[in-house]
Every structure is written in C-alpha cells, then in structure tokens.
LOTORSE-917206 format. One record per atom (N, C-alpha, C): residue in one letter; y negated, x, z. Coordinates in steps of 0.001 Angstrom, whole numbers. Atoms other than C-alpha are relative to their C-alpha. Layout:
LOTORSE-917206
R A Y X Z
...
end
This chain:
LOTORSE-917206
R X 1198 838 0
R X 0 0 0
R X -1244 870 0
R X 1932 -729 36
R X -3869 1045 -687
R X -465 11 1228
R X 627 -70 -1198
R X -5046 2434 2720
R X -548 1684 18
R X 852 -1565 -706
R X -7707 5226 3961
R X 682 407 696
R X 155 -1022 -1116
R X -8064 7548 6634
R X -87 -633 1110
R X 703 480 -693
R X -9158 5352 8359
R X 1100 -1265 850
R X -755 838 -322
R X -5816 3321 8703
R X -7 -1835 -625
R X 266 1489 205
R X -7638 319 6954
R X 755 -622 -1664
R X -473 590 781
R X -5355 -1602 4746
R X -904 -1101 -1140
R X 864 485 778
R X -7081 -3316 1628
R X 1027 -1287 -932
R X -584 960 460
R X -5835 -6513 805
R X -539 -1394 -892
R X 1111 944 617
R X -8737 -7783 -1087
R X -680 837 -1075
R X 846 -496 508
R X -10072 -7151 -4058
R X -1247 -687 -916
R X 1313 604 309
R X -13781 -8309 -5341
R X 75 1076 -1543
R X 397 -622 1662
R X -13535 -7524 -9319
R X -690 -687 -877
R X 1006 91 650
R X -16514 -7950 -11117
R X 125 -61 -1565
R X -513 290 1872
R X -16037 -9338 -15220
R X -1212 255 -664
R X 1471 -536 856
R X -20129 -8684 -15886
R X -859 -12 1177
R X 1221 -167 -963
R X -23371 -7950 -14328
R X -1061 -1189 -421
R X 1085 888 350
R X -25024 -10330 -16431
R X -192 -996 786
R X -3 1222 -742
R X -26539 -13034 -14391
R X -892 -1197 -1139
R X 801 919 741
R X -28559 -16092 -15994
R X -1022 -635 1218
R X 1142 883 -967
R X -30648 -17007 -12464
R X -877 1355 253
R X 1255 -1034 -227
R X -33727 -14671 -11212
R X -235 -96 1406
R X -47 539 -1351
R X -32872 -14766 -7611
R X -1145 1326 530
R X 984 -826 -1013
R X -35650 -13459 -5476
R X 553 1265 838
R X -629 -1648 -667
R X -33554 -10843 -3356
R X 906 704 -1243
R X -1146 -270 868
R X -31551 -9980 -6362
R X -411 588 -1552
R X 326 -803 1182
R X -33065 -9765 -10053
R X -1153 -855 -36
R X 1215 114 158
R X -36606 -10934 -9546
R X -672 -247 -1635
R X 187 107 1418
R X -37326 -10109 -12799
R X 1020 -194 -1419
R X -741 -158 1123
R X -34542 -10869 -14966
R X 1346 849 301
R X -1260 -1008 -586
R X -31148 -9071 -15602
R X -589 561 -1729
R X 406 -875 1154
R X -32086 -5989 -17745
R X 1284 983 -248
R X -942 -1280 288
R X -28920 -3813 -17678
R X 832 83 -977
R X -775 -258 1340
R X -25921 -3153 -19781
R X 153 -1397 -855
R X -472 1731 890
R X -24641 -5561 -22661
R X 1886 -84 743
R X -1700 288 -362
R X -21683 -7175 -22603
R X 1073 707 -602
R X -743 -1128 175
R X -20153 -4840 -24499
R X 584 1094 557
R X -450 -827 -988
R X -19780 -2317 -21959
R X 618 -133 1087
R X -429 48 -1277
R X -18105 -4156 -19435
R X 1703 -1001 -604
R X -1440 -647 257
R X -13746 -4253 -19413
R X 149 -1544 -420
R X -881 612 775
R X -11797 -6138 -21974
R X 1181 -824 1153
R X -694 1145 -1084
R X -9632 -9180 -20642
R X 1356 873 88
R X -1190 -788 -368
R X -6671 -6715 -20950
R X -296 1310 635
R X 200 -1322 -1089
R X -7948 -3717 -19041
R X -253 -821 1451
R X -39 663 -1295
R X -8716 -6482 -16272
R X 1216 -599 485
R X -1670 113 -361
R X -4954 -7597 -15890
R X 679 1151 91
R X -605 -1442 -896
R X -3987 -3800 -15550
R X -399 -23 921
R X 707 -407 -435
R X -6652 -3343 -13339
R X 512 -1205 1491
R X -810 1130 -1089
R X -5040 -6676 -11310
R X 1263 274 590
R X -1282 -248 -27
R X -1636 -5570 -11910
R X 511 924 1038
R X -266 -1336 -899
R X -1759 -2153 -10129
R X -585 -95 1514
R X 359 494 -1311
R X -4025 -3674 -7182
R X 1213 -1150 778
R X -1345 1444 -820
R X -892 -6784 -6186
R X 547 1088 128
R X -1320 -860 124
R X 1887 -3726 -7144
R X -349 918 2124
R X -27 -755 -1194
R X 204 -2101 -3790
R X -344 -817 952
R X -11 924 -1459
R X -494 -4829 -1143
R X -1295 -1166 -546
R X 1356 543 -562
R X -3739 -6421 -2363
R X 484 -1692 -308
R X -774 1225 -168
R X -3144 -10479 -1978
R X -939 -1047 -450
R X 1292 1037 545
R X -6502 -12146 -2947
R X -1270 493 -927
R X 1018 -379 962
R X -8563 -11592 -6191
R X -1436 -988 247
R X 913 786 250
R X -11898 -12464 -6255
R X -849 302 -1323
R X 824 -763 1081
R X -13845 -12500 -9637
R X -1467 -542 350
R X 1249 77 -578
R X -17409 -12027 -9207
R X -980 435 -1710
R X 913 -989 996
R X -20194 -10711 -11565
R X -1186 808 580
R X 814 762 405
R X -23346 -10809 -11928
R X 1005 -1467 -119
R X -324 1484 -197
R X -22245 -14587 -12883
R X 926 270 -1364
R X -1327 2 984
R X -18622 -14590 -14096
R X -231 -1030 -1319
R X 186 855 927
R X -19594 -17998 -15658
R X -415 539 -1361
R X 991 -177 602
R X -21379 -15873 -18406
R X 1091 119 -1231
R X -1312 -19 445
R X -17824 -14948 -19665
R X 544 -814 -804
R X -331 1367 876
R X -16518 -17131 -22594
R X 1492 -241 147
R X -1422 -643 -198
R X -12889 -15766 -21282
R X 456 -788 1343
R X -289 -218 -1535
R X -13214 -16713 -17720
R X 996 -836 320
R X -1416 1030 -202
R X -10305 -19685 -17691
R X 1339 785 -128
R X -732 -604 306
R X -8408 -17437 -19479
R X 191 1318 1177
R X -102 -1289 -976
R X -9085 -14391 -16809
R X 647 -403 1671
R X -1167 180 -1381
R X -7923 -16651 -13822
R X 1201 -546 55
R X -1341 432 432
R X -5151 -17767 -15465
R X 941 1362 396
R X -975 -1138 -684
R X -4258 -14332 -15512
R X -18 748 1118
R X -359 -390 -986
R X -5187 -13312 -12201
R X 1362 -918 1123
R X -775 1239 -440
R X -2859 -16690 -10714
R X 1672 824 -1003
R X -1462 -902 651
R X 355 -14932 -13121
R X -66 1455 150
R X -273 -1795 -843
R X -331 -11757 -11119
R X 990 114 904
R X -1369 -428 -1031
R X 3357 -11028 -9443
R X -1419 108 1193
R X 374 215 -1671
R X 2189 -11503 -5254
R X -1402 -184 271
R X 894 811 -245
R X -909 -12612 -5779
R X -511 -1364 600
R X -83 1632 -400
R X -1759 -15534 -3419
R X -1348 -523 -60
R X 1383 1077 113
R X -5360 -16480 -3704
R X -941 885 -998
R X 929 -290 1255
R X -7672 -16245 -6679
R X -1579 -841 307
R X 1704 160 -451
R X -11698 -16583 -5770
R X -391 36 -1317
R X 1040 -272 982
R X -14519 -16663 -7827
R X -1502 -539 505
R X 1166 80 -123
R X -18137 -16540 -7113
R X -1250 -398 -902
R X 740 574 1170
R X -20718 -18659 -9215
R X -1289 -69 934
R X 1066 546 -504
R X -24291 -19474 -9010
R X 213 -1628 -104
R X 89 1581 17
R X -23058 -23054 -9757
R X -732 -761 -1682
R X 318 382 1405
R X -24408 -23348 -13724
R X 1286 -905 -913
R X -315 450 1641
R X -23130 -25631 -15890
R X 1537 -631 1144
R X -991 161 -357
R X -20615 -26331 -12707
R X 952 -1532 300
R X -517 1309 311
R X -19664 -30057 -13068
R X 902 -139 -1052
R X -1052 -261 1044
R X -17987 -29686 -16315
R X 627 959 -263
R X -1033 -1269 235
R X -16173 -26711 -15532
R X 1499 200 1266
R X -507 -175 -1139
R X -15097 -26985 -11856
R X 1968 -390 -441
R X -1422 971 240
R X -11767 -29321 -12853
R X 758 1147 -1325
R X -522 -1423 541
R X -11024 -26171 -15665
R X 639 946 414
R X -381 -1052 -466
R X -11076 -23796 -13386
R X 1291 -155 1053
R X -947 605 -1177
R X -8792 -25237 -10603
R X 1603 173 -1322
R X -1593 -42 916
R X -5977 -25843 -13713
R X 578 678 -510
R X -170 -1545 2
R X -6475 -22497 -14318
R X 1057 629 670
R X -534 -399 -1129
R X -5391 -21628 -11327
R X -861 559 1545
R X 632 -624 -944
R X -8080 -20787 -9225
R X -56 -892 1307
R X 103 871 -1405
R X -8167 -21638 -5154
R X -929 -363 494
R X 1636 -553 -816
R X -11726 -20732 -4023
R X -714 -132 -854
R X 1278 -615 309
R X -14963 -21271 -5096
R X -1168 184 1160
R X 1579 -497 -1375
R X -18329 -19553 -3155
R X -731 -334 -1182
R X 1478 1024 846
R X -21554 -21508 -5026
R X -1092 880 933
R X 1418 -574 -815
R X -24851 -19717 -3801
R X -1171 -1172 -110
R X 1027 817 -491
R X -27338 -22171 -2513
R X -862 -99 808
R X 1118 -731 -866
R X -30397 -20620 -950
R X -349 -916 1064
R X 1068 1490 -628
R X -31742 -24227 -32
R X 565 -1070 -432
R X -808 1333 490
R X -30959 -27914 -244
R X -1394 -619 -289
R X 1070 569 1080
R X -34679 -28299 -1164
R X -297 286 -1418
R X 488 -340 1083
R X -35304 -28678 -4444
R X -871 957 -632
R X 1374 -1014 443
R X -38920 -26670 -4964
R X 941 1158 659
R X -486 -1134 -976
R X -37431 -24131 -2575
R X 1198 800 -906
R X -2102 -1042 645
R X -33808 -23487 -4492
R X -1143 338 -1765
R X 670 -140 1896
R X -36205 -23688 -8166
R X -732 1606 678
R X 544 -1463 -215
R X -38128 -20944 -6236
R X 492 1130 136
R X -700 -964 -453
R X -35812 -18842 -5020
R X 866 591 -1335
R X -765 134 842
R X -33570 -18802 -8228
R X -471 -222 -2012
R X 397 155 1157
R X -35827 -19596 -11122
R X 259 -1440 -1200
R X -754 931 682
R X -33849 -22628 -12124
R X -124 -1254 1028
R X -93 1390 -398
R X -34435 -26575 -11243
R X 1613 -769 27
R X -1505 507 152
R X -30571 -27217 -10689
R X 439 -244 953
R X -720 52 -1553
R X -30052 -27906 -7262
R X 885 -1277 -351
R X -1072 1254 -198
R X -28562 -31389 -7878
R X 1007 71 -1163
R X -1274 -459 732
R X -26418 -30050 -10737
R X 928 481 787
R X -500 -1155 -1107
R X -25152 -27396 -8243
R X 749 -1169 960
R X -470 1414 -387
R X -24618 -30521 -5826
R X 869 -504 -600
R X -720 1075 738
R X -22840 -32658 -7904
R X 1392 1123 -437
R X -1609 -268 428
R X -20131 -30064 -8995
R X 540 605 1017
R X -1100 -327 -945
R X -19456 -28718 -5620
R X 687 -1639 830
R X -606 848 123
R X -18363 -32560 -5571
R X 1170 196 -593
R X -1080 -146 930
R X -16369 -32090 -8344
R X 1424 1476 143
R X -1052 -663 -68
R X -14884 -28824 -7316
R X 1182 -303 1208
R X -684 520 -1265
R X -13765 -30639 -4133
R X 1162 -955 -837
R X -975 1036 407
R X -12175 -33511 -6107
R X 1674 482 -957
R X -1282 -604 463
R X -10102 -30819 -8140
R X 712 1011 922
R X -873 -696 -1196
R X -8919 -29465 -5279
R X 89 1569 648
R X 165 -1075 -243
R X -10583 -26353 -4828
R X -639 156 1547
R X 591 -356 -665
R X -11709 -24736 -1351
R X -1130 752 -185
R X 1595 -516 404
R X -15341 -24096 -1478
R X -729 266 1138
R X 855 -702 -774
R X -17612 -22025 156
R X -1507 176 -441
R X 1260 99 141
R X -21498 -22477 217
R X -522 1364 367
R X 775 -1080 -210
R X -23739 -18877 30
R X -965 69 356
R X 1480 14 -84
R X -27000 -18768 1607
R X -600 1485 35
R X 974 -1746 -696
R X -29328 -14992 2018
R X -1170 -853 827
R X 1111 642 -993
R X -31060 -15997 4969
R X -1141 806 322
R X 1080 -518 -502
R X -34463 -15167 5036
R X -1169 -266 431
R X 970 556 -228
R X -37158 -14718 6857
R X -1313 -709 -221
R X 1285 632 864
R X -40455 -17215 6041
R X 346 -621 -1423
R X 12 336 909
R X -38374 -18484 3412
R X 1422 -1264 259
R X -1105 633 -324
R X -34829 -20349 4397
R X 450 93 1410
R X -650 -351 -914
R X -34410 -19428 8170
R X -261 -1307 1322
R X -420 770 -764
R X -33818 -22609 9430
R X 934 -780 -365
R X -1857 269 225
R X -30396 -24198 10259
R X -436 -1522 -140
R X 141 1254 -118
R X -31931 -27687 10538
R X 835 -965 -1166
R X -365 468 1619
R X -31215 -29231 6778
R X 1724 459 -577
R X -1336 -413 -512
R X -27949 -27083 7033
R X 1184 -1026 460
R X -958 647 -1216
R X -26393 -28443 9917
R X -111 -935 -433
R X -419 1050 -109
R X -27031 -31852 9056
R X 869 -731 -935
R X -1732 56 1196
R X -25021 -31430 5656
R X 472 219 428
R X -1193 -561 -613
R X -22582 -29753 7400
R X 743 -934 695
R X -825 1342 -842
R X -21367 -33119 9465
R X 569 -658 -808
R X -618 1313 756
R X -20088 -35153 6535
R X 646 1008 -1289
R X -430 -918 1294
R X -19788 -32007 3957
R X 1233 894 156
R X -1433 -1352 -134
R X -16030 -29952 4135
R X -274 958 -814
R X -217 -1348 655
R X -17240 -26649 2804
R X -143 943 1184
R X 607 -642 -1234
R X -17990 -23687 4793
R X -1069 820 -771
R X 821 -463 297
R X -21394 -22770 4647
R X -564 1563 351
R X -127 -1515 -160
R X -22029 -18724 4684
R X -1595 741 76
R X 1669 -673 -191
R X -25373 -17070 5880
R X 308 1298 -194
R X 128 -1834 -107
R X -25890 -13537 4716
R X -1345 582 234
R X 1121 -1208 305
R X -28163 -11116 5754
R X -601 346 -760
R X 872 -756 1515
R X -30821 -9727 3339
R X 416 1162 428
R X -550 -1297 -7
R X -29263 -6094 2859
R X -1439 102 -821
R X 743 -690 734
R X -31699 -3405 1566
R X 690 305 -1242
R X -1040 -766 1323
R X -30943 -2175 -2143
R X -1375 536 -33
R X 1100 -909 611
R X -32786 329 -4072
R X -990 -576 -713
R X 526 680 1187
R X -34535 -2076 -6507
R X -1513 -61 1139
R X 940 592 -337
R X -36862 -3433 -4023
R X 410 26 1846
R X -155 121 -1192
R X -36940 -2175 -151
R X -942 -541 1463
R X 1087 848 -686
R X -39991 -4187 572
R X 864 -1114 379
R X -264 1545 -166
R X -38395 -6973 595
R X 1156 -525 1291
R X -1011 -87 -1418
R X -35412 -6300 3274
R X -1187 162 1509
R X 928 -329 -1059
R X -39035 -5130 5445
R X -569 -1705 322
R X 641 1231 -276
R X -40509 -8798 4498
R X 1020 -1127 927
R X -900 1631 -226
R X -37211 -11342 5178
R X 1346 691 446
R X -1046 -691 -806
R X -34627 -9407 7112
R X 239 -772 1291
R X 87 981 -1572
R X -33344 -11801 10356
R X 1531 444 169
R X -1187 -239 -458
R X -30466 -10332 12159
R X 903 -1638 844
R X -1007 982 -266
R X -27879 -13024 12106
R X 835 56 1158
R X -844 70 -1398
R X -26536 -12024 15790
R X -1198 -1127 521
R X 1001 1293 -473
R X -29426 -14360 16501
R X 534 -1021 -186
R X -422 876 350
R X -28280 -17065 14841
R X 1743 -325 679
R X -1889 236 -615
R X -24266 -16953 16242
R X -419 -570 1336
R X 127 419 -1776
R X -25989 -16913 19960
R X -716 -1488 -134
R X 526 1760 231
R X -27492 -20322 18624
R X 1420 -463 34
R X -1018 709 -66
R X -24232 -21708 17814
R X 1313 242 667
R X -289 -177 -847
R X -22643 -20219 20095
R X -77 -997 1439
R X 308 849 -902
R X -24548 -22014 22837
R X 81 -1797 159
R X -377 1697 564
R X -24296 -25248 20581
R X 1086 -554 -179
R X -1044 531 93
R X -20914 -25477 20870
R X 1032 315 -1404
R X -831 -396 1732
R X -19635 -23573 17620
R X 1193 855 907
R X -1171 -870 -842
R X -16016 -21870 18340
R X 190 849 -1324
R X -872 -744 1386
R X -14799 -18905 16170
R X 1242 -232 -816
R X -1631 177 1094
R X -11931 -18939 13344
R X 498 1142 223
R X -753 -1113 421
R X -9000 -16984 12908
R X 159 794 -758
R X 53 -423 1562
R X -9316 -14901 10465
R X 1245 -202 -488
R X -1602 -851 908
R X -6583 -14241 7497
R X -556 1307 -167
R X -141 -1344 252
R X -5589 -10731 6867
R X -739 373 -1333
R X 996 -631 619
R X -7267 -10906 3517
R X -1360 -755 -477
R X 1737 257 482
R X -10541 -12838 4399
R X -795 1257 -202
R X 1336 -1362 -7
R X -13791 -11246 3637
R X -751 47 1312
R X 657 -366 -1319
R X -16130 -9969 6041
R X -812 -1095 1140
R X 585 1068 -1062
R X -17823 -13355 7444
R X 1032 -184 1251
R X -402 551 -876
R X -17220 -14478 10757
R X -354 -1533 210
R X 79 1062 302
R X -16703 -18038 10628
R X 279 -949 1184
R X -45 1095 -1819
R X -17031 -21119 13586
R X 230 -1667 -789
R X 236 1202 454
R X -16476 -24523 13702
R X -188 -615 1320
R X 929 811 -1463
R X -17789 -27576 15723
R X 1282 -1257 -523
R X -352 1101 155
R X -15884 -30669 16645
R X -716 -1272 -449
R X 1071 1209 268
R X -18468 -32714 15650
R X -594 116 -1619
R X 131 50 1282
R X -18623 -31495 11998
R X 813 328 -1052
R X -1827 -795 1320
R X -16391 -31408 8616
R X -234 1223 -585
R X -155 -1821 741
R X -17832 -27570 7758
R X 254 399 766
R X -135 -798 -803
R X -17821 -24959 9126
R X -1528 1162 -356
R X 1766 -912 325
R X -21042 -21772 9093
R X 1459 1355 223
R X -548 -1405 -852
R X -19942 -18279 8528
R X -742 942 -693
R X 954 -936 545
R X -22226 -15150 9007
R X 1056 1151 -466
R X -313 -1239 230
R X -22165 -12100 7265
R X -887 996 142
R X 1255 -878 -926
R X -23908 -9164 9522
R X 181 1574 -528
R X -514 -1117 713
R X -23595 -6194 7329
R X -434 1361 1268
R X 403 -723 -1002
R X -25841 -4639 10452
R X 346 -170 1097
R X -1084 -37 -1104
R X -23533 -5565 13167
R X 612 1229 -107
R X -1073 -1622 -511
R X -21948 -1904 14870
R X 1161 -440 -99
R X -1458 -397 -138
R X -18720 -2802 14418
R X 764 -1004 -1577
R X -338 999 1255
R X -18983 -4284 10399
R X 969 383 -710
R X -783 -674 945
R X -17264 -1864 8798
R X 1520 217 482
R X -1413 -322 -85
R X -13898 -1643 10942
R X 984 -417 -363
R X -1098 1357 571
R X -11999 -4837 9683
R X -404 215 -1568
R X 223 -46 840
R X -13036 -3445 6034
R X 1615 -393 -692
R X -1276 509 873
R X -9950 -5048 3832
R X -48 219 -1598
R X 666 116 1326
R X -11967 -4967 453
R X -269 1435 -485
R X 425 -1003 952
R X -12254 -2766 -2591
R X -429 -809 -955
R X 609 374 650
R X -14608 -3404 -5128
R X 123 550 -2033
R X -22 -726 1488
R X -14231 -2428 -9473
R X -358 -835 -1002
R X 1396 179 987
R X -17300 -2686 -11370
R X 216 -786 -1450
R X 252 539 1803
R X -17721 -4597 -14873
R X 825 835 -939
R X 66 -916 1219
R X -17756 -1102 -16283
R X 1572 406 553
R X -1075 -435 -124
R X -14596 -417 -14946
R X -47 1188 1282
R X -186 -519 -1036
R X -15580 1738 -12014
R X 312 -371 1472
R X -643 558 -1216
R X -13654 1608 -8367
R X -1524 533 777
R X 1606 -76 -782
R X -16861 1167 -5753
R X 1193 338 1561
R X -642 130 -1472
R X -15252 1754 -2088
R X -921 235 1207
R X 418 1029 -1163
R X -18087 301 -531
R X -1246 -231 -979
R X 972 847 735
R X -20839 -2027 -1819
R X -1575 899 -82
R X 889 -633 -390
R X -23345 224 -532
R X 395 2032 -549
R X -748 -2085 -178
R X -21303 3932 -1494
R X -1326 548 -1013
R X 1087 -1204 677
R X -23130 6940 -3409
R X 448 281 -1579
R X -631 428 1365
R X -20877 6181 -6783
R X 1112 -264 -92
R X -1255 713 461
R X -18204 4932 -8558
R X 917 1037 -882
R X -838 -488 412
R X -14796 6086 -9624
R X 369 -585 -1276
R X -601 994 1772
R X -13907 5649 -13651
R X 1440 -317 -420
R X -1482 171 346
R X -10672 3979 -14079
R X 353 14 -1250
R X -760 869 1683
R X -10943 2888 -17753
R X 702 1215 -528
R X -1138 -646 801
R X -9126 6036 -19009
R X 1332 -561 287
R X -1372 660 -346
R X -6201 4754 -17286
R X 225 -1269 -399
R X -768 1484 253
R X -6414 1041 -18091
R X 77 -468 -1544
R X -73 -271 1726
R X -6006 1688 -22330
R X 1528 -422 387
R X -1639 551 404
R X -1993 891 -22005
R X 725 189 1395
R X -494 -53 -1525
R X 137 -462 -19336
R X 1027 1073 226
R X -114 -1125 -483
R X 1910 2851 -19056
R X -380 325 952
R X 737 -548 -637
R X -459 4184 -17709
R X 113 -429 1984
R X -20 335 -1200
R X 156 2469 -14233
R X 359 699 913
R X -357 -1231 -789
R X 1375 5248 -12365
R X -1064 231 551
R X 968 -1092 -200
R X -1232 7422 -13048
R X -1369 -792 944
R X 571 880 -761
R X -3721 4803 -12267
R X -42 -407 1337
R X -376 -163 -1895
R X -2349 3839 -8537
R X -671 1313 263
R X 176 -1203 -151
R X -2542 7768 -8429
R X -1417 239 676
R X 1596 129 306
R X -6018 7564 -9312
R X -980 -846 1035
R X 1040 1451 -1250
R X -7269 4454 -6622
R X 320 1141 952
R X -380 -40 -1463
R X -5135 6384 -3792
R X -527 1383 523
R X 677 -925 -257
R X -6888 9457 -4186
R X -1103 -47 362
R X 1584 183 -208
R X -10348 8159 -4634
R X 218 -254 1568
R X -133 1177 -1486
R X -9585 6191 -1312
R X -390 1243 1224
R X -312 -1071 -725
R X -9228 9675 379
R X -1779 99 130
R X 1124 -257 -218
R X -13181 9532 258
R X -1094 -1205 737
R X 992 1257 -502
R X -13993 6220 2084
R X -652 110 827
R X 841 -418 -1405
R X -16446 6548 4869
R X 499 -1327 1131
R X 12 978 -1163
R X -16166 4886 8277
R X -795 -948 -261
R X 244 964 181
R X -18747 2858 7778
R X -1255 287 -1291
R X 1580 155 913
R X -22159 2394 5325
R X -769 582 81
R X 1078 -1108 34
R X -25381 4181 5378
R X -1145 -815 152
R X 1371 825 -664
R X -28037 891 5986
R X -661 397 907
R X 557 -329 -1492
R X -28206 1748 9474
R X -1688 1335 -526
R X 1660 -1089 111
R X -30379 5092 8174
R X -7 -466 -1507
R X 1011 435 892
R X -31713 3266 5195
R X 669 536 -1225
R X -253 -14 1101
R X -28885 4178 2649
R X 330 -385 -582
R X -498 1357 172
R X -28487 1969 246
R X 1155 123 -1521
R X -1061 -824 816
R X -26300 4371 -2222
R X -382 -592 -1328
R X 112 185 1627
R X -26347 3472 -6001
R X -320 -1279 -334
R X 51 1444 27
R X -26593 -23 -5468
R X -1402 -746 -475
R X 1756 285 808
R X -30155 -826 -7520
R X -199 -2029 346
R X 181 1263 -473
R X -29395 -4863 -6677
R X 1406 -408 -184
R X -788 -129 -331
R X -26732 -6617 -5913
R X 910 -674 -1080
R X -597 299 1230
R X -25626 -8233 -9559
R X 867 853 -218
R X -654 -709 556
R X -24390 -4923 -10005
R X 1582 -102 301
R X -1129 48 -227
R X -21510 -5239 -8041
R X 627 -1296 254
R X -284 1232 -699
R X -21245 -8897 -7061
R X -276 -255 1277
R X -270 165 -1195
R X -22044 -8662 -3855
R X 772 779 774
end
C-alpha cells in the first residue's frame, strides 16, 4: 500500500481532469481562468492507468475534481471508468453546480456516489458576487435532483470574513435539507495573499459554537477527507469544518493529489509536482509507475508550510482542485 515516513496510509485520491473553471470565484480566479488549454491536461486513458495503479495499492475513494470537471465533454465516461476500477468503493466529484439539473441523474448511472456543489451563499446577490454567475437557484434545484438520483451530497462554503461568516441562513437550511454542509477556511495561495489578510476566520471558533449548541462529532471513514463533521438531533444535515490551520491537520493526512497535467502533488500546498505521464503512455508500464508514486512519497513532509506563510506552487486553488 502507498504510505510515507510518516506511517500515513493514503486511501484517497483527489484527481484533477482540468484546471479550467467557468465561475470567477473571489478567493480563487478573480479574474478569470488564464492557464493551460485543454490540451495539456491527461487523456481519458492515461487517467484509468493513473486510477488503476492508485486501487492496485490500497487507495479506496476517487475523487475527480478540476478546476470544474464539468468542463470535460468525457466526464460520464471518466466515472464510469473510475466505478470499473477493481476495489474501488467510492467515486466523488466536485462541481461548481453548472448546468447541474440535467446532468446530476447522468452522473449517478455512471456510477458516481458523491457529489460536493460549492455554494458560498444561499443569497442570491451574494453567491452572483462571489462567483460571477446568477445561478444560485439552478445550483438549488439540482442538488434536488442529485438527491432524487441517489447521490450523497455535500455542500462547500470558504468562509469568510465580512463576506459569508454567518451560520444563521445555514443552519436554518440545514433542518429540513440532508446534505452535509462544509465550511472551509480561506487558505493563503500565491495569486493573491491579501486576501487570506482581508477574510481569514479560524473555524475553531465556529466548532466551539456548535459545540455549545449541541452539535456532536462523526466517525470518520478511513478514507474521508480532512473535514471534521457534527450532527444535531434536531437537523437532517450535518456542518463539517475544514481547519487547514488547526496543529494537528496534517496527521490523519489519507490523500494524494495528481494534477490535470499529470503531475503527483503530495500536498495541496507542497513546493512541486512529480511527472507521471512518461509512465502512463501503455499499461505496461504499471510497475514502473507504482515505483515512481512510492518513491516520490519518500519526500512527504509532516505537515504544510501556511503556518510560516508557505503556500508552495499553489498560484490558486483551480490548479489543483482544492
């Protein structure tokens, strides 16, 4: 199985199909998505090696991410084939929620288990602001629909300050709504480190709220992601933060990350990426490949580099998905 130095088993992997996004999210691509084309980022058969050799060693839950997988004209076809990945048990995918009413019931027959929808706000002006796009009740309406096809869904918020940092509007969806709603931290990236100075709110704040309000923690699974997640008897969600600046974020690390372009990231925040695509040209090659992850791995750090303000290669967070 894929494990560090560190003893930490990786049973998750977050693989990224493009960077391209189509929204203009305020912590994220402000101005647009200017980077590679789609040309440069891995063929639907270098991403089923690239699946193949991650199950062959322990990992148990794909997530595809982008920038916005949706952008993909393939993407039915790509969780089809992560779902006919030998020991694969759960297949994710991360959307901004475009175009997601007439797709949700696709993707599910696909095969996919999970969707995470990012939804800054449940006000209208507010989500058009944050995002660039008037779609909140589109967005709405198909995490209906992804419910009705039988997907588990997870709501994304970046909680920030002077802009979304109240639970009020939240919580009171949260009593009648079965998703679980997910507060993240504004992380610093390189693009723009004003902006982690402007709307940064340490989410241990927020737990000792619901904490006191009667929220209880979940169990984790072995290959959730990093939120810590609560629930209340008194509502059908659930809330779960993600405290990238919590001292003790990085020890339950489960996740490896591999880029669009085909590079292995081994941490969202690291100082660069490892190039697999020589190896994923013919399934041969699978050996060498493993070879290739279990070495890189030999360079994972204990934890991140935020704490002193490093925010490693990471220019925003399209690049990697999150």
């Amino acid at each position: 199985m894929f494990a560090d130095q560190f003893g930490r088993r990786f049973y998750y992997l977050r693989l990224s199909i493009t960077e391209i996004c189509n929204f203009r999210c305020t912590y994220c691509l402000p101005n647009g998505y200017s980077g590679p084309s789609a040309s440069a980022f891995m063929r639907r058969d270098e991403l089923r090696r690239v699946m193949r050799v991650f199950a062959e060693h322990g990992t148990r839950k794909i997530r595809l991410t982008g920038g916005e997988p949706t952008i993909r004209k393939d993407l039915d076809a790509i969780i089809a084939d992560a779902r006919a990945t030998p020991d694969i048990e759960r297949v994710a995918l991360t959307s901004n929620g475009y175009r997601l009413p007439e797709r949700a019931a696709g993707w599910a027959a696909a095969g996919l288990d999970q969707l995470n929808v990012s939804i800054d706000s449940l006000d209208p002006a507010q989500f058009q602001a944050i995002t660039g796009h008037d779609r909140l009740q589109e967005v709405l309406r198909g995490l209906d629909c992804a419910l009705e096809a039988g997907l588990t869904v997870k709501v994304n918020a970046v909680y920030m300050r002077g802009v979304n940092d109240h639970l009020g509007s939240f919580l009171h969806w949260l009593r009648d709504m079965p998703i679980t709603m997910r507060f993240i931290e504004v992380m610093e990236t390189g693009a723009d480190p004003g902006f982690y100075e402007r709307h940064h709110v340490p989410l241990s704040q927020v737990k000792q709220q619901l904490l006191l309000e009667g929220w209880q923690p979940v169990v984790k699974r072995r290959d959730a992601g990093p939120a810590q997640e609560f629930w209340h008897p008194d509502y059908a969600g659930r809330i779960g933060l993600i405290m990238p600046y919590s001292p003790d974020f990085c020890t339950t690390c489960n996740r490896l990350r591999v880029s669009a372009q085909g590079k292995l990231h081994l941490c969202l925040f690291g100082d660069h990426g490892y190039d697999l695509r020589p190896w994923l040209q013919h399934d041969e090659q699978a050996d060498e490949l493993a070879a290739v992850i279990r070495s890189s791995l030999g360079d994972k750090k204990a934890t991140h580099g935020l704490h002193e303000r490093d925010t490693g290669i990471t220019r925003d967070l399209s690049m990697l998905g999150g």
